[in-house]
C-alpha positions in Angstrom: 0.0 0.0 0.0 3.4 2.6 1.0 4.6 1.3 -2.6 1.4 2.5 -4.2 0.7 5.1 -2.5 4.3 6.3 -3.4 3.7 5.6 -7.2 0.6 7.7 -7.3 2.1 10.8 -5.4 5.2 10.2 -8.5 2.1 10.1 -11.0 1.0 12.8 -9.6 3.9 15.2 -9.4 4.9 14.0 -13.0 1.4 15.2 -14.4 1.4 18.5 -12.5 5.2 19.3 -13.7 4.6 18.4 -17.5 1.1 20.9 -17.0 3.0 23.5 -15.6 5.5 23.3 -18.4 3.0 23.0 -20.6 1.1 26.2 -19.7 4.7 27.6 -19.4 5.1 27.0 -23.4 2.0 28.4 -24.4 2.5 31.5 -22.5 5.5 31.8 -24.0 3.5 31.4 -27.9 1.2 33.5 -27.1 3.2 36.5 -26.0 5.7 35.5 -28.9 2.6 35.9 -31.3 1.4 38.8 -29.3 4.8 40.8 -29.9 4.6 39.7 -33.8 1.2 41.2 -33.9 2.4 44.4 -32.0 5.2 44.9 -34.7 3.1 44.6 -37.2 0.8 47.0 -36.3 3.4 49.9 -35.1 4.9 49.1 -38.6 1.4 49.6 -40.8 0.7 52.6 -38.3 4.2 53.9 -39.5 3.3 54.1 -43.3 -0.5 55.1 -42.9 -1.7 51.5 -43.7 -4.1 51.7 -41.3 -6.3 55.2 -41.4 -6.6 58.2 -39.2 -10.1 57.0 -38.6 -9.3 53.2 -37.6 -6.5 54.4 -35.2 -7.0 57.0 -32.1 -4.5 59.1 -31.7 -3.7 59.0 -27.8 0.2 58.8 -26.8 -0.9 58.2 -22.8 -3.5 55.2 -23.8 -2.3 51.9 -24.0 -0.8 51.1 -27.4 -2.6 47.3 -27.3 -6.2 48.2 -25.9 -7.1 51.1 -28.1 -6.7 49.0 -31.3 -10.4 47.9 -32.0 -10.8 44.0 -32.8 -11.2 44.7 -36.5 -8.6 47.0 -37.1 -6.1 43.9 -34.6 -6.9 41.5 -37.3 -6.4 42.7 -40.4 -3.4 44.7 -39.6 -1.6 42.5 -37.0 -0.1 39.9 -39.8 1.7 40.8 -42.8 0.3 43.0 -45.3 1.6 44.2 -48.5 2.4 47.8 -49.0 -0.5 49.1 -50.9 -1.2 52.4 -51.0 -5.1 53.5 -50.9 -6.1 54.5 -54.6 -6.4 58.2 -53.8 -3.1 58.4 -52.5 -1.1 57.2 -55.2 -0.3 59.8 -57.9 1.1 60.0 -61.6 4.5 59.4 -60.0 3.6 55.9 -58.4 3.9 57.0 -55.1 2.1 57.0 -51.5 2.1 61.0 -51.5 1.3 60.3 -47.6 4.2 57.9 -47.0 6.4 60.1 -49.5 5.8 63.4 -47.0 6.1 61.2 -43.5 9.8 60.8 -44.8 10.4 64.2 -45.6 8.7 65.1 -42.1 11.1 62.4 -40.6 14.2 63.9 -42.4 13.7 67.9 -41.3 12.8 66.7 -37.7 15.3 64.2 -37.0 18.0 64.7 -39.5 17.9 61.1 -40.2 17.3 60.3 -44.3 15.0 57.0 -45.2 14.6 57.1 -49.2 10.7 55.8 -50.0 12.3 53.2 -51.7 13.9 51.6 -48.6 10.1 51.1 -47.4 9.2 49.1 -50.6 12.3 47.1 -50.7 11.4 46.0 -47.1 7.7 45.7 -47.9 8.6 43.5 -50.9 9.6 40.4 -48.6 7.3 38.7 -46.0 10.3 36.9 -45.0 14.0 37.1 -44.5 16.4 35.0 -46.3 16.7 32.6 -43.4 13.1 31.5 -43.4 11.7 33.9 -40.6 9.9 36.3 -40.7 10.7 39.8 -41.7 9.8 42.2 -38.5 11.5 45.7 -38.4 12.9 45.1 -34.9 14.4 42.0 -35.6 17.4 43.5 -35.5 18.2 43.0 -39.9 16.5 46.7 -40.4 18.1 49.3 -38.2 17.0 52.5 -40.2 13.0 51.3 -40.5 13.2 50.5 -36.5 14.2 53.8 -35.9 11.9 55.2 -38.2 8.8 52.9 -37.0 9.5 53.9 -33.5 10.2 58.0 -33.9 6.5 57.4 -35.8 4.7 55.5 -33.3 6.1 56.7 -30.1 5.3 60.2 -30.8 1.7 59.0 -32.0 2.8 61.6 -35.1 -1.0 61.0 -37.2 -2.1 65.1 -35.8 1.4 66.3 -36.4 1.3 64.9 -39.9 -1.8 66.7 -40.7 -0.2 69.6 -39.6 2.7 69.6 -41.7 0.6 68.3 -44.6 -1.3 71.4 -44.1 1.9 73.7 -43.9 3.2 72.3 -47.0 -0.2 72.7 -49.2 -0.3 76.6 -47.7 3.3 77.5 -48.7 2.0 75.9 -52.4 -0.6 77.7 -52.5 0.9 81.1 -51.4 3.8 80.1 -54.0 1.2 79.9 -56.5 -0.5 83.3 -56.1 2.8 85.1 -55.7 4.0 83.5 -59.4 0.9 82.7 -61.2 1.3 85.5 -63.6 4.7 84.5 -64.7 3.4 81.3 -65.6 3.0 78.8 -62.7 0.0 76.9 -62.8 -1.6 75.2 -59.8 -2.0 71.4 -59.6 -3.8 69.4 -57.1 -1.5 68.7 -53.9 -1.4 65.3 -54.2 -0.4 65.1 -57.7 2.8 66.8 -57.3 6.4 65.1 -58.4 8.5 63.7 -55.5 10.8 66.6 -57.2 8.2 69.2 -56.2 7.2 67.7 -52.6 11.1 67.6 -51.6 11.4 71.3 -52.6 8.4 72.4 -50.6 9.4 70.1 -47.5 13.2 71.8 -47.8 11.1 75.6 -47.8 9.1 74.4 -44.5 12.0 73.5 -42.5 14.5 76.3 -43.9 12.7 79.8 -43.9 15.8 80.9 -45.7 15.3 78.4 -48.6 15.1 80.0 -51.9 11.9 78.4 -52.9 11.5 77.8 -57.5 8.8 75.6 -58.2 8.3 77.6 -61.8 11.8 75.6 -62.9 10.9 72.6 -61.9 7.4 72.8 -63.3 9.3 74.1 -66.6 11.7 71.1 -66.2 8.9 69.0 -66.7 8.2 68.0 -62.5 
């Protein structure tokens, strides 16, 4: 009876150790696959994949909980950089994307060419077989990027600057439009065109000539 009653206190402790280890590796999944859906979404947020509207901007909330469920699941996996419709111009950019990077550049200093984020967009996964996550430590230049964008919660402050940008074109275009200058829409510009109106925001002292490039064919 001693014998068996020693077996079943083993059987016992065997079962509740391989649980706990158990319940110790699914944790551990789940807040792997919880830290792969967190990049995911910080990295979307980054290049305006998901909208304004779809994403609250509140630096003091927490970054998981104000993410509604719909908004979790389609942006929380891997997603190919596709630029809504009325965003994409003549030139084949993401005139949204195109500006954040200028706005990165003045405020930082730090340069991150627009095709850097379509080269990494371009891969789901890295040459080794895992998957492609910009703080994986492979992408130095779109970590910092993704985290100077989502730690500041920049969505307002890129309305703002938007806004600043489309004033000084349209104040450029009254002052010249009798030696020729013709307005287009904003988001149609050239990348040529956005960089020189991005250079005159940050630099009050910039020389601003949107009449050559517009005669240079931009």
């Amino acid at each position: 009876m001693i014998f068996g009653a020693f077996l079943l206190l083993v059987g016992i402790l065997f079962v509740g150790f391989r649980t706990h280890d158990q319940r110790q590796e699914e944790a551990r999944i789940e807040e792997e696959q919880r830290a792969i859906a967190e990049s995911y979404l910080r990295l979307h947020y980054s290049v305006f994949m998901i909208q304004f509207h779809e994403f609250p901007d509140n630096p003091d909330a927490s970054h998981w909980g104000e993410i509604t469920g719909v908004v979790e699941e389609r942006y929380s996996v891997y997603q190919p950089f596709r630029p809504a419709t009325l965003r994409s111009n003549d030139y084949s950019i993401d005139w949204w994307t195109y500006l954040a990077l200028k706005m990165y550049y003045h405020r930082t200093g730090v340069y991150l060419s627009y095709e850097k984020i379509l080269d990494y967009f371009s891969e789901e996964f890295e040459s080794d077989g895992s998957l492609r996550l910009y703080n994986n430590g492979k992408h130095s230049e779109m970590e910092a990027y993704v985290t100077w964008m989502w730690e500041g919660r920049r969505y307002e402050e890129f309305r703002e600057y938007q806004d600043n940008l489309e004033k000084i074109y349209t104040a450029y275009f009254f002052e010249h439009r009798n030696e020729g200058f013709y307005s287009q829409s904003f988001h149609r510009l050239s990348p040529q065109m956005f960089d020189a109106l991005a250079r005159a925001e940050a630099d009050p002292d910039y020389e601003l000539d949107l009449t050559i490039l517009q005669e240079q064919g931009y």
